[in-house]
Steps between C-alpha positions, in 0.01 A plus 500: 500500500857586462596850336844512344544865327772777389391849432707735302468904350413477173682764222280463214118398577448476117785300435477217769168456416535453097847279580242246726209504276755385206640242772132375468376639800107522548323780669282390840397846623517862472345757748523620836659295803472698859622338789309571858830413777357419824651449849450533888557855635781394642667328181507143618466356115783741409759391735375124394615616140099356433263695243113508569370666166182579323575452144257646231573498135295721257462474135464810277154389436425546853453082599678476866630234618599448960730267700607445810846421534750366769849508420779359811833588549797577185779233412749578286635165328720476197487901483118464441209684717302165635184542732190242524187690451131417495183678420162492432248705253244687731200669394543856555827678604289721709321229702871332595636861592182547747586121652846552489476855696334322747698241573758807617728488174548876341576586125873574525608566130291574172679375192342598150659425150374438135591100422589335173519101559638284304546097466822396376490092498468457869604810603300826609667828393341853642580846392370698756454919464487690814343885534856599511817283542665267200288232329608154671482185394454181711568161363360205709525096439742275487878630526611364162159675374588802595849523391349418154191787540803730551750439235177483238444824596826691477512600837819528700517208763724676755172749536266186621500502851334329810454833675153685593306762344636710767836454362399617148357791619815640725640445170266706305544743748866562523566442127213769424498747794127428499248274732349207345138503500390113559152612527254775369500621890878550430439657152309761699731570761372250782829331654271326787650111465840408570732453182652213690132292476547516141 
């Protein structure tokens, strides 16, 4: 499957989110999403630009949800972040971290946020709320779907952008004076994973 996203800071949580509900936006989840980045020791997906992740999303109500996913190397047409992914749901996120570890690969970045996703017509729109760094919002569909998600929500188009988490958080960082917490290891003061495999 193809993924075609932009992700951009967003000012006003409140006011993005009433602007696409009146748009007629639907909402498709709201919980937990945490992100298990794996790799070789010696960084061979990295330099690839490929993503092995563990994906598990968790409703308030405690229902959990796993997948496996694959995602290959980042194109940039039209000014648009492209890559072709594919997944699969797995049982338990536990049992594929135990296989994966021994296979060789290693966790090399925890990311945990609070989701809100919504459908837009054929577009998916998620504000996303990290332990500390500005709430982001990721568009993904078509290109003309997401220029529409955009303008229905009020939000300035020059702050959508193909970059990487990592990029947000430098941001965060020098605009604040503070480090962004991606994770609730980070919230606590544990800078073990690489900012860059954001």
């Amino acid at each position: 499957m193809r993924e075609t996203e932009l992700k951009g800071v967003v000012p006003d949580l409140d006011v993005a989110r009433r602007a696409l509900l009146d748009a007629g936006a639907h909402a498709t989840f709201t919980g937990a999403l945490i992100d298990w980045r794996y790799d070789t020791p010696d960084l061979r997906l990295r330099t690839r630009d490929e993503v092995l992740r563990v994906r598990v999303t968790r409703t308030y109500g405690g229902s959990e949800r796993a997948c496996l996913d694959f995602k290959g190397p980042t194109s940039y047409p039209d000014g648009y972040k492209v890559r072709e992914e594919i997944g699969t749901d797995v049982q338990s996120a536990a049992t594929i971290d135990a296989i994966l570890r021994g296979l060789g690969y290693v966790v090399c970045r925890e990311i945990e946020r609070e989701v809100e996703v919504y459908a837009l017509d054929e577009t998916v729109v998620r504000f996303e709320r990290y332990p500390r760094m500005d709430v982001l919002c990721e568009v993904e569909g078509e290109p003309a779907g997401i220029e529409r998600a955009i303008v229905r929500m009020g939000l300035d188009r020059s702050s959508f952008t193909v970059e990487r988490l990592s990029d947000f958080a430098r941001r965060f960082e020098a605009r604040t004076g503070q480090r962004a917490a991606l994770s609730a290891r980070e919230l606590a003061g544990d800078y073990t994973y690489r900012l860059d495999d954001a």
